[in-house]
N, C-alpha and C positions, 0 to 999 in steps of 0.2 A: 550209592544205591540209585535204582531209576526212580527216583520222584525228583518232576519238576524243580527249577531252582529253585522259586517263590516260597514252596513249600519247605523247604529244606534251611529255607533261609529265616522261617521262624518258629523254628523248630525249638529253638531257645524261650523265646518268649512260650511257644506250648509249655513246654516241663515247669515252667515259672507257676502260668496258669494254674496246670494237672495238678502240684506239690501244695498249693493254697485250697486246690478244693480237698484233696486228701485229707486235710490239716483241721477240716472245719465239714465233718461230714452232719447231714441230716436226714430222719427218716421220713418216709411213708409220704404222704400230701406236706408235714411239714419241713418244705425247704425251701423256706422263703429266704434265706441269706441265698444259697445259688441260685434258687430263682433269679433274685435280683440281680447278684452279680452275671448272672447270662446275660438280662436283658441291656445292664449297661456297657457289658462289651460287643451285642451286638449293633446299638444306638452308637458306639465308637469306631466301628468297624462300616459305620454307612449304612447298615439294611434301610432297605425302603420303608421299612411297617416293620415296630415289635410289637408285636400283643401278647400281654401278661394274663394269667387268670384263667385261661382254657383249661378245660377238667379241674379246677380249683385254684394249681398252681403251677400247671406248665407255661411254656412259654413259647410261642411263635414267630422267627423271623421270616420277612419276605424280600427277598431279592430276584430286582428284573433283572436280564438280559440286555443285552446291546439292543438285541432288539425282543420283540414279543409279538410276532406275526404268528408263532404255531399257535398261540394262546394257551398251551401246553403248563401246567403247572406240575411238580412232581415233589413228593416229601421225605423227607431226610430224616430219622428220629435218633435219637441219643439219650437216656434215661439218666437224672440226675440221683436218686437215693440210696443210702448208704444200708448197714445193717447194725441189727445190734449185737454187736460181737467187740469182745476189747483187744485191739491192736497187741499184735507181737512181734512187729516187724523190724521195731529199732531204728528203722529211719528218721533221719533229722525232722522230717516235713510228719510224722505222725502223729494220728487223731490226737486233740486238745480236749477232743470232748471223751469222758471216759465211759468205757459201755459201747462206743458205737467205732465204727471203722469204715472203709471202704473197700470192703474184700470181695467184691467182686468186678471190679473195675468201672463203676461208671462214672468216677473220675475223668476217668481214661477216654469212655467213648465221651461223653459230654465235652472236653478236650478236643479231643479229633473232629466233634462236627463243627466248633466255635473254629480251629483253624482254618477249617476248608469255607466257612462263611465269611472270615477273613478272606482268603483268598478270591473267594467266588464274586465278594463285594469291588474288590478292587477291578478284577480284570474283566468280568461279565462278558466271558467269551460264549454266551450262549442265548437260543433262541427262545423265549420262555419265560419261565419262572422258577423260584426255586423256595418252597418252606421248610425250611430248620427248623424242627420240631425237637423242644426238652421236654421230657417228659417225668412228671415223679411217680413216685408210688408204686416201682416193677415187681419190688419185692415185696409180693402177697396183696400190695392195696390195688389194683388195676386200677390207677393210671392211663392205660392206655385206654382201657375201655370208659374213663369218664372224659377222657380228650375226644374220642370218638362219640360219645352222647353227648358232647356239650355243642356238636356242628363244625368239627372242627373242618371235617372234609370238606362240608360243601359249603363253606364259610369263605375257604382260601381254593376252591374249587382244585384238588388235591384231586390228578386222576391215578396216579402211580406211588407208592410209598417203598420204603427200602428204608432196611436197620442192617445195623451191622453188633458183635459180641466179640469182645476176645476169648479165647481158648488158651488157655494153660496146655501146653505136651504138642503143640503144632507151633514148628517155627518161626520165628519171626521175619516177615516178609514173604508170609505163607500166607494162603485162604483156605477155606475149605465151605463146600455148598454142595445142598441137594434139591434137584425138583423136586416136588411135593413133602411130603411133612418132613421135616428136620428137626420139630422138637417134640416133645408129647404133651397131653393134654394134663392138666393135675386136677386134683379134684380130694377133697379134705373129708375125713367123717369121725362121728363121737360115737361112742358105742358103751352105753352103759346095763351093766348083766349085774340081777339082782336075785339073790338067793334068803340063804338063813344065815343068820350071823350066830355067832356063838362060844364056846367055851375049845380051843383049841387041843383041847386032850380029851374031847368028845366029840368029833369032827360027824360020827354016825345020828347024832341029833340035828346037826347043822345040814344047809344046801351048800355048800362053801362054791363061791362066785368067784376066788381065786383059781383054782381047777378047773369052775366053768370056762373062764376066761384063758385061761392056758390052751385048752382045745382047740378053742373058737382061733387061737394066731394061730396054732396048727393047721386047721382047718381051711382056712381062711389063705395060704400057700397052694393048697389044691386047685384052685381059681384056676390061678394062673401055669400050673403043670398040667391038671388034669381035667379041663375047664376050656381052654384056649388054644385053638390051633398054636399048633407051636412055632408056626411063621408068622403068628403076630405076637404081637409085645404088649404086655401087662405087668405092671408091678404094681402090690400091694403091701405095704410098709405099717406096721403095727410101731408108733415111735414114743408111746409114754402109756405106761401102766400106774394109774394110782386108785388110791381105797382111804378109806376113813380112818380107817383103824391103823394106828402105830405102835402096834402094842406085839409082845414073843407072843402072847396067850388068848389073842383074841384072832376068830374066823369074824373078819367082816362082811355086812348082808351087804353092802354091794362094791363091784369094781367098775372103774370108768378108762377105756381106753382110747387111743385117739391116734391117727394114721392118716396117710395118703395113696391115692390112688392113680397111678401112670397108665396110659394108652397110647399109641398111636394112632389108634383108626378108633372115628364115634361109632361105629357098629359093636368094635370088639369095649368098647366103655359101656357103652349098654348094655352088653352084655356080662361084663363082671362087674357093674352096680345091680346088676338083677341077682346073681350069683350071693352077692353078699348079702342081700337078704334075706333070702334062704338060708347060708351057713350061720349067720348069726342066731335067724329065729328056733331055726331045727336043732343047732347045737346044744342051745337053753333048756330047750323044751324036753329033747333027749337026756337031757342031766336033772331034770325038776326045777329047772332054774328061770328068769323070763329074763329077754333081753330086747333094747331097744338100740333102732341105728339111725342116725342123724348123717344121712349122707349130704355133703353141698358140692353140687359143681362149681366148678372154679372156672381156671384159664381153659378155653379150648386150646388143641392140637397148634403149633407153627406151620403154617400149610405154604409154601411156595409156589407159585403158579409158573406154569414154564416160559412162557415167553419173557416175563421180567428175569426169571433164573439166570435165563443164559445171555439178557443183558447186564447181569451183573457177574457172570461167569465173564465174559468178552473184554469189561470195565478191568476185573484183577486181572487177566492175564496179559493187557493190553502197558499194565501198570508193571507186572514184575514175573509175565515169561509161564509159559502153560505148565512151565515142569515146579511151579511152586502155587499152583491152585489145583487143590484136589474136588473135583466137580462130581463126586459119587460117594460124600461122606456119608457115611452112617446117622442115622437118627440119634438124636441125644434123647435120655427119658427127659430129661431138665423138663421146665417147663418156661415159657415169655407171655407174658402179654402184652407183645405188640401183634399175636396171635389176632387181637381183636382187631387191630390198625388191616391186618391182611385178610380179614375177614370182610370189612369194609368196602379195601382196593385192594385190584390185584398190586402184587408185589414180590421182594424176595429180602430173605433174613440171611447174614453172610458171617462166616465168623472169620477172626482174624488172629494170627498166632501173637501168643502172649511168650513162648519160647520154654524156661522149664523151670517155671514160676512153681510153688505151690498152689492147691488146687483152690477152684473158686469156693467161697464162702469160709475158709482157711481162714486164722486168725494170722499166719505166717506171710498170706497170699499179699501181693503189691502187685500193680501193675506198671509193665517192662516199659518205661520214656522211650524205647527203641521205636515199638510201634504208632507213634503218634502220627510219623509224616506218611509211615503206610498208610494208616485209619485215613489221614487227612485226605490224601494223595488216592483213595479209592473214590473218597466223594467226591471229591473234583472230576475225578476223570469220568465216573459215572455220569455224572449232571453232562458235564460237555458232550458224551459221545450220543447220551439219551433226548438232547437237544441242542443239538449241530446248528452252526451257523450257514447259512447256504450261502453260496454265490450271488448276488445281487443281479 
């Protein structure tokens, strides 16, 4: 394969690595066992500066350059936390801890930036600087956004940033990347609709808020059909209906429902977080019932800015041949935040084929040891070509 020999050549010790963090996942801010073990394989591998503790419990390394006359710093990120989902993958190296797993690969990238920091440690064929940024807390705690409040930018004077994802269903030794947004925004809400409770073989004394509520997910689909230019993109996902009462014979007075909300563009967010206050309040109101909505922004949109794009477009193709980087992917609703990291600096977010894995968040899902020298082998090429050594 075209990656470097260096890379290639510990590519064993990678999978060693990736199969021990698998084995030993943690959530949210608490990942102080990888924490740690990132920062003492970066301290083994040479970095200039590790710094622990950023947004809570990420980790920072720094490595110069042969030389550092562009003054140029640029960042690297890789997300370290796992999920709580119980493994079913049967692999030898499978979570120890039960309840949680690592099914969405950040194993895998946390992996791939620790090789190419290896790598980058050893040969510092570049003009600059380089921060390896771990990150926890991707899924659902933003992490990224407390590395970002905690100064990390302008701390390691970070002018440029770049993450990378794998993808499940895109080949391995594939990329795939878009200017401008490539992931959607999310955004969380409660919605509790409160009527009359009552004797369930008398439903015409009762306001019954089961029914209310029935509507209002109906309703609440209109958004996005009949609501929303339909060249942009909104999903609104009704994901747990519950009520008080557990009973055949009882209408309970109220239900609590709870959902997320996808955009692409903050205009089209604005506008079906405005929409939903309406169908919620009007739907109640219209049935005799009253309902309340607890909407919370979450991650912003993945936004890519073009010039970093199609250095990181130039970077894959440069690594494995333009006929295996698709440079006009599709938006994912997903959502990231490293959203907040590119919010910050410009930058670009890159996925990477994971081949024909099961899909992310899958209790089935593992991520493919194939991709590591690619993951590795993009960062390295990225950092050198983004800070080139010149001629003396």
């Amino acid at each position: 394969m075209p990656i470097n020999n260096r890379v290639s050549a510990i590519s064993d010790d990678m999978i060693q690595v990736r199969h021990e963090f698998h084995a030993d996942p943690e959530l949210d801010f608490d990942v102080h066992r990888t924490a740690a073990k990132v920062a003492d394989l970066l301290r083994s591998y040479g970095c200039d500066e590790v710094v622990e503790g950023i947004g809570r419990t990420g980790v920072v390394g720094i490595i110069h350059g042969s030389r550092t006359d562009s003054g140029k710093v640029i960042g690297l990120r890789a997300d370290m936390d796992a999920l709580p989902i119980e493994e079913q993958t049967g692999v030898a190296y499978a979570s120890t801890t039960p309840g949680l797993m690592h099914a969405c690969g950040h194993d895998g990238h946390t992996t791939m930036l620790l090789g190419a920091a290896r790598y980058l440690a050893e040969t510092r064929q570049f003009d600059g600087s380089v921060a390896v940024i771990f990150q926890p807390a991707e899924e659902g705690g933003g992490g990224g956004r407390e590395m970002v409040d905690d100064g990390m930018m302008e701390r390691f004077s970070i002018a440029e940033v770049y993450g990378m994802h794998n993808w499940p269903g895109v080949p391995v030794g594939s990329f795939a990347i878009t200017s401008g947004v490539i992931m959607a925004s999310s955004d969380v809400f409660d919605i509790t609709v409160t009527g009359k409770g009552g004797h369930a073989a008398m439903p015409h004394l009762c306001i019954d808020p089961v029914v209310v509520a029935a509507q209002m997910i109906v309703a609440l689909q209109g958004i996005a059909s009949r609501n929303t230019d339909p060249v942009d993109a909104v999903v609104i996902t009704v994901t747990s209906m519950d009520m008080p009462a557990d009973n055949y014979n009882v209408i309970p007075s109220q239900v609590f429902l709870k959902g997320t909300l996808r955009a692409l563009e903050p205009a089209t967010r604005d506008a079906a977080e405005a929409a939903m206050h309406r169908v919620v309040e009007h739907t109640a109101l219209a049935m005799g019932a009253t309902a309340t909505l607890d909407y919370q922004r979450d991650y912003p949109a993945t936004i890519n800015t073009p010039a970093q794009t199609q250095h990181a477009i130039d970077a894959a193709v440069s690594l494995v041949g333009s006929e295996h980087v698709d440079t006009a992917r599709a938006p994912s609703m997903g959502s990231e935040d490293f959203s907040y990291m590119l919010n910050a600096r410009p930058g670009a977010f890159i996925f990477v084929g994971n081949g024909d894995s099961a899909g992310l968040h899958h209790p089935q899902y593992n991520f493919n040891d194939d991709c590591l020298a690619y993951g590795s082998g993009y960062w390295v090429t990225l950092t050198e070509s983004l800070l080139p050594v010149k001629p003396a």
